[in-house]
N, C-alpha and C positions, 0 to 999 in steps of 0.2 A: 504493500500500500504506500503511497507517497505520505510525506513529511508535508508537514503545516506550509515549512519552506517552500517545497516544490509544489503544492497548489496554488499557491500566489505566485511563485515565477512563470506558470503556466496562464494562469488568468491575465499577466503584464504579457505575454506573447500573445494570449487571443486577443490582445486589445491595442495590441504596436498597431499603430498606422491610424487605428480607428478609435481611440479616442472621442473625437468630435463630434459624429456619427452617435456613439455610444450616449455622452453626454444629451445631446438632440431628445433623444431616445426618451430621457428624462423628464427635458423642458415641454413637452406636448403635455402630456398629460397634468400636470400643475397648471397648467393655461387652461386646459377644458373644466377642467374642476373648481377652478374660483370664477369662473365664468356662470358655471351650475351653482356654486355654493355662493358665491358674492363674498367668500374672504380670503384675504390672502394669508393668512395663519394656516391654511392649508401645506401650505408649501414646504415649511420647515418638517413638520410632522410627515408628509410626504416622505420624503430624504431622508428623513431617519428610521422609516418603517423597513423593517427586516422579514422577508416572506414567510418566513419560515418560523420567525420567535413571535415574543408574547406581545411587544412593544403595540400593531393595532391590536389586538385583542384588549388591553387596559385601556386602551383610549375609548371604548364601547364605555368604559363605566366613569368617564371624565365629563361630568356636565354640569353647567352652570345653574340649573335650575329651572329654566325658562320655558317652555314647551318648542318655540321656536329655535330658541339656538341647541337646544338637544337634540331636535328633529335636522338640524343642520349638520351636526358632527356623526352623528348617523349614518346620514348621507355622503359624508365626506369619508369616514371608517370605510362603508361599503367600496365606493368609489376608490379609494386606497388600495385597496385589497385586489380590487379586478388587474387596473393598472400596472400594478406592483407584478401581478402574477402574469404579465404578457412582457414586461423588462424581462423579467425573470425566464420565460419559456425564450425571450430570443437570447440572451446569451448563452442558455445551452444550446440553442441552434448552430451559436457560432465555434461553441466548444467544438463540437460534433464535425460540423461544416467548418473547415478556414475557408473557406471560398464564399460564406453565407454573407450576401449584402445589407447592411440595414438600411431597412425604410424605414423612419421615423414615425410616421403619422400612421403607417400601416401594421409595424411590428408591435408600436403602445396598447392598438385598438383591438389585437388577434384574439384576445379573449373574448371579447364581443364581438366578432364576426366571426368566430370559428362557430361561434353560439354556445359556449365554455360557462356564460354568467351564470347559471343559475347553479349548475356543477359545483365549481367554486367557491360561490356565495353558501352553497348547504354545507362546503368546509370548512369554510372560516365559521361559521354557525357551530358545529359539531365541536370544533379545536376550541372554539371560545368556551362551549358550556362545559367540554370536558374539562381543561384547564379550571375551569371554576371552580369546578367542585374538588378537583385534585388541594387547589388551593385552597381552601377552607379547611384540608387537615393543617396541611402548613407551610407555610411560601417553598421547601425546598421540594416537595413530590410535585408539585404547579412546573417547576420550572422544569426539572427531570421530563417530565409530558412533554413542555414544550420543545424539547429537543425529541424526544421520539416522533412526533408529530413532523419534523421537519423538512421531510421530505415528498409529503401527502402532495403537494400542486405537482411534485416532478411525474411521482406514481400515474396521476390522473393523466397528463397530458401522454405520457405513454404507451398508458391504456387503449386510451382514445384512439390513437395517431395508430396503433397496430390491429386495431380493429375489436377490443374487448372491451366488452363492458363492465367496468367498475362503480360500483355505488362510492356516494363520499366516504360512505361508513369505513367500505372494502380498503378506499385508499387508505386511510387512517390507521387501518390494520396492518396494510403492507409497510406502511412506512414504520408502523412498530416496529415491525420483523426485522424489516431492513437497520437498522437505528441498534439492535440488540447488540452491544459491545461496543455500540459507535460512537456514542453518545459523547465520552469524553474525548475526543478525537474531533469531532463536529467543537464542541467548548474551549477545547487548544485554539482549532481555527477563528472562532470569534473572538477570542482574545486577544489575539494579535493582533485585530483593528481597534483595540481600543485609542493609540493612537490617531489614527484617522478619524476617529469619531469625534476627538477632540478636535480637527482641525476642521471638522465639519461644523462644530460649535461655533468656535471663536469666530469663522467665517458666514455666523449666521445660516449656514444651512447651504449655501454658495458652495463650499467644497463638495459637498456631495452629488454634484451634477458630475464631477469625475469618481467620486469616493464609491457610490453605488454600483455603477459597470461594474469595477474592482473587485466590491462584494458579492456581487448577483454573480461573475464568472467564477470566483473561489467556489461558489455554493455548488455550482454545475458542478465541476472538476470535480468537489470531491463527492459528490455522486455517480458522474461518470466511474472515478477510481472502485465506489464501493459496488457498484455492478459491475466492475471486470472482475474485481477478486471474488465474485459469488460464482 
């Protein structure tokens, strides 16, 4: 299996050249969303949403009180989650493919034009309640979930894409299985961006128009790696 190292040296060769493209990639979707939502507080939260961990999942339970602005971050959670999950299937595209061109406006939207939403949306649903109630024994079996879970969008689009049907549940399952030993190997990799998350910070959320590719490519890799070694 590859080292922490060597899935980030690989995700900086899926991304030599294309960069910019990558970035793009990003800025569409935060443009449709504060266009839909009318705020742009969208955008930070955006960039720092992680597909696969908990970070939209608690933002479900972050509301100001209001019926309007609740019904707003709702929508923006939701909308989070689609988007994020079509970044996320095209840089495995390009793991997979070095030849894989990105379309910006095209590659944002594939979730919803594959017709993927509501797939999806019954995941993020499923990962939120389970996480919940994991968490209610006590913040560290919530978190253990959320890394088993982490791999459920990759399962589904593969399913999909090779002709089988998986329920979200199914996915949820697979990505346990898959996850079984991985867990702390997946927890190495996220820790190593802890600095970039900071420079995503201090840059107001500006760094992550590059910081995300980065991430979204390490996360392919090292699932491409944990399906070679099965």
């Amino acid at each position: 299996m590859l080292s922490v190292g060597e899935i980030k040296r690989e995700a900086r060769q899926t991304l030599n050249g294309r960069w910019k493209e990558a970035a793009l990639l990003n800025v569409i979707p935060v443009v449709i969303t504060i266009l839909i939502v009318g705020s742009g507080s969208f955008a930070f939260g955006y960039f720092g949403t992680n597909i696969f961990n908990g970070d939209y999942i608690n933002g479900l339970t972050e509301t100001d009180g209001t019926a309007a602005a609740n019904a707003r971050e709702w929508l923006s959670d939701l909308l989070t989650i689609v988007f994020a999950t079509g970044v996320s299937y095209t840089l495995l595209d390009m793991v997979r493919n070095p030849n894989y061109e990105i379309v910006p406006l095209r590659d944002s939207l594939q979730v919803i034009k594959k017709g993927y939403t509501l797939p999806v949306l019954g995941m993020f649903i499923l990962q939120w309640l389970f996480v919940s109630l994991w968490a209610i024994l006590f913040v560290i079996p919530g978190l253990i979930k959320i890394f088993s879970y982490a791999l459920t969008y990759f399962v589904y689009k593969d399913a999909t894409e090779s002709g089988h049907y998986l329920s979200p549940l199914d996915c949820i399952t697979r990505s346990r299985e898959l996850m079984d030993g991985n867990k702390g190997r997946l927890f190495l990799l996220e820790l190593s961006f802890i600095g970039w998350h900071l420079v995503g910070t201090f840059t107001l959320g500006l760094g992550y128009l590059f910081i995300t590719p980065y991430l979204a490519a390490s996360r392919a890799i090292f699932y491409e790696d944990l399906l070679r070694s099965r």
